[in-house]
N, C-alpha and C positions, 0 to 999 in steps of 0.2 A: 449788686444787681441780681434779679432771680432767671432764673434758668428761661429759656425761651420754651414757649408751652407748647403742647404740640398741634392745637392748633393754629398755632405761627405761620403767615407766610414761605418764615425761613424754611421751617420743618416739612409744610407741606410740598415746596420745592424739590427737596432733599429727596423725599416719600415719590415724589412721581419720578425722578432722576433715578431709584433704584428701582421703581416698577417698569421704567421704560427699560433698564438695562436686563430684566428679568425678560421681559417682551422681545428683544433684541435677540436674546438666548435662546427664546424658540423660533424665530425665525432664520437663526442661524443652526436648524438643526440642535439645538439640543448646549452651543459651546458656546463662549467669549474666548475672543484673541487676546493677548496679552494687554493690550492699552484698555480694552477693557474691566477685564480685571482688577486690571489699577484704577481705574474709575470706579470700581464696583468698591475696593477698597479704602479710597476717599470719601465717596460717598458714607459708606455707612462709620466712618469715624464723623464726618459732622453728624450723621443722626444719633450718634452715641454720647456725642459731647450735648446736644440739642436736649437728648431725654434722656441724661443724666446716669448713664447705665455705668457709670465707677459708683455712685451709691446703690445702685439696685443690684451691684454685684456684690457687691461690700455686706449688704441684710439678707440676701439669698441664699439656700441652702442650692438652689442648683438655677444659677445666675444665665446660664444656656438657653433653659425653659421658658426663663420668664423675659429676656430679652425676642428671646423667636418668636414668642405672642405678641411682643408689640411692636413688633419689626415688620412680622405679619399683617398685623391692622393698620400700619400707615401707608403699606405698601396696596395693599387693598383702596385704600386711599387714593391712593397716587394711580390704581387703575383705574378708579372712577374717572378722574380725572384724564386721561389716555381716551378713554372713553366715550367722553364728552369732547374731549377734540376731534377725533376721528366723525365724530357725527357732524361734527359742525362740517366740517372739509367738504365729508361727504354732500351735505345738503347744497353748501357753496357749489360743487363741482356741478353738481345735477342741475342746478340753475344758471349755471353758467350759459350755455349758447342762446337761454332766453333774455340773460341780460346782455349779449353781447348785440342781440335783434334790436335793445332798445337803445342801446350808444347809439348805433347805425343808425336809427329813425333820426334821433336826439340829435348827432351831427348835421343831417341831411336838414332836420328845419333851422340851424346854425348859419348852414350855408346858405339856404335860403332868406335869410334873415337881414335886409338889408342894415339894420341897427345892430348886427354884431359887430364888438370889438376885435381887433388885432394889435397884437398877437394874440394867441388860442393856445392853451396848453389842453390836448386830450388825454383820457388817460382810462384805460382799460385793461381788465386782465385776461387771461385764455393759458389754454393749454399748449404744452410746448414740448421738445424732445432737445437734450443736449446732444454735445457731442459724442459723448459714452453712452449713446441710446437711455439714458433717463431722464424720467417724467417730470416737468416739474408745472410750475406755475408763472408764467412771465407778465410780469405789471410793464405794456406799451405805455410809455408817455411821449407823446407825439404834440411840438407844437407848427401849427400851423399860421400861414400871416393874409391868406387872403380867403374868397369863397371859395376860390377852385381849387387851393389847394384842402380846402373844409370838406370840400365834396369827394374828391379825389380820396382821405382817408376813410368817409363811409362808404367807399364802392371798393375799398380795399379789404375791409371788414368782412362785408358782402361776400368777393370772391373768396374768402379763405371760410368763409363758417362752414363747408364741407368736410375740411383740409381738419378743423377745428377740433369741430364734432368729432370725428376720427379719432383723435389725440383724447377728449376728452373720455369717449366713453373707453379708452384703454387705461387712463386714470382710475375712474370708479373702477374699473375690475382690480386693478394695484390696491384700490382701498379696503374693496372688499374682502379679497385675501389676507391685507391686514388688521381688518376685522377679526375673519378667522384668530391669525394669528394671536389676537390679544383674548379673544375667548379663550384657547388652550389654557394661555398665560395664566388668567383668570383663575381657570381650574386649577392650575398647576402649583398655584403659589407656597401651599404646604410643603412640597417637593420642594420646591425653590428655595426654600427658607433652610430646610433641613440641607440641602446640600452645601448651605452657606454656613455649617456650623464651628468647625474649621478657624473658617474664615473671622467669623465673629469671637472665638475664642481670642483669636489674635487681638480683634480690637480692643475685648476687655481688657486685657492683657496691656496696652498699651497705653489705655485709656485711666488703668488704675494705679 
C-alpha cells in the first residue's frame, strides 16, 4: 500500500494539529508545557511517517532542510485551516443574539399555536461563563409539554438576551485576540520550524 499523500485527510489533520500547537506557543508567551511537547512529538512522528521522511532522509544530502520545508508548508496548511475556523466562530458568535431574537419569536408562535404537538424539544445556543470564569458556548435543550410552559421558555430567552449579549460580546473580543494570536503564528512559522530542529532530528532518527 502507498504512503498516504499529503493531501490526505490523515495528513491534513496531522498539519493543523502542529499548526495549532505552534498557535498555542504564542499564546502562551512564546513556550509548551511538557504534555505538550509530547504532543508536538507525536504529532510530527505521524507526519513523518505520513510523508515519508526515512526516504527523504535516506537521498538527502542535508535531510533537516528539506524535511523543515515541508514541514513548513503543511503547517501553513494547517493555519489556513485554524483560520478558517476562527472565522466561522467568529461570524456564528456575531450572529448569535440575532438568532437568539428569532427562537424567541419562533417559540412564542409555538405557543400560540393551538395545533402544536407535545412534547416540545427546544433547542438553542448562547454564550456562557464556567465555573473557572471561561467562555464557552452552551447548546440549551429545553423540552417543554404545554403552551405555557412554550411561552414561559421565550420570555426566558427574552430576559437574559441582555445578560447574553454581555457574555457574547466578551467572546468576540477572546476571538479577536486569538485572531491576533494566530497572525503572529502565521508570521512566525519559519521561526517555529527552525526551533523544531532538534526535535525533528530526533524523529528522523527514529523514523529511519
Amino acid at each position: 500500500m502507498g504512503k498516504t499523500s499529503t493531501g490526505s485527510a490523515d495528513t491534513s489533520s496531522i498539519s493543523r494539529e502542529v499548526a495549532h500547537l505552534a498557535f498555542t506557543k504564542v499564546k502562551q508567551d512564546d513556550w509548551l508545557n511538557i504534555r505538550q511537547q509530547e504532543q508536538l512529538r507525536r504529532a510530527l512522528m505521524a507526519l513523518g511517517e505520513a510523508l515519508g521522511w526515512a526516504v527523504t532522509s535516506a537521498n538527502s544530502e542535508d535531510p533537516i532542510a528539506a524535511i523543515s520545508k515541508s514541514t513548513r508548508k503543511m503547517m501553513s496548511n494547517g493555519a489556513r485551516s485554524l483560520k478558517r475556523s476562527l472565522a466561522k466562530r467568529m461570524a456564528t458568535k456575531k450572529a448569535e443574539i440575532t438568532e437568539l431574537k428569532k427562537v424567541a419569536r419562533s417559540i412564542r408562535r409555538l405557543a400560540e399555536n393551538p395545533n402544536t404537538i407535545y412534547p416540545l424539544e427546544i433547542t438553542y445556543s448562547r454564550s456562557a461563563r464556567d465555573s473557572v470564569q471561561s467562555m464557552f458556548t452552551k447548546t440549551e435543550n429545553i423540552e417543554v409539554n404545554d403552551a405555557l410552559e412554550t411561552l414561559g421558555c421565550a420570555e426566558s430567552i427574552e430576559r437574559n438576551l441582555d445578560h447574553w449579549t454581555t457574555l457574547r460580546d466578551q467572546m468576540i473580543a477572546e476571538l479577536k485576540v486569538e485572531q491576533k494570536h494566530l497572525s503572529v503564528m502565521t508570521q512566525t512559522l519559519s521561526q517555529f520550524v527552525k526551533s523544531m530542529h532538534r526535535l525533528l532530528g530526533e524523529v528522523i532518527a527514529t523514523l529511519s
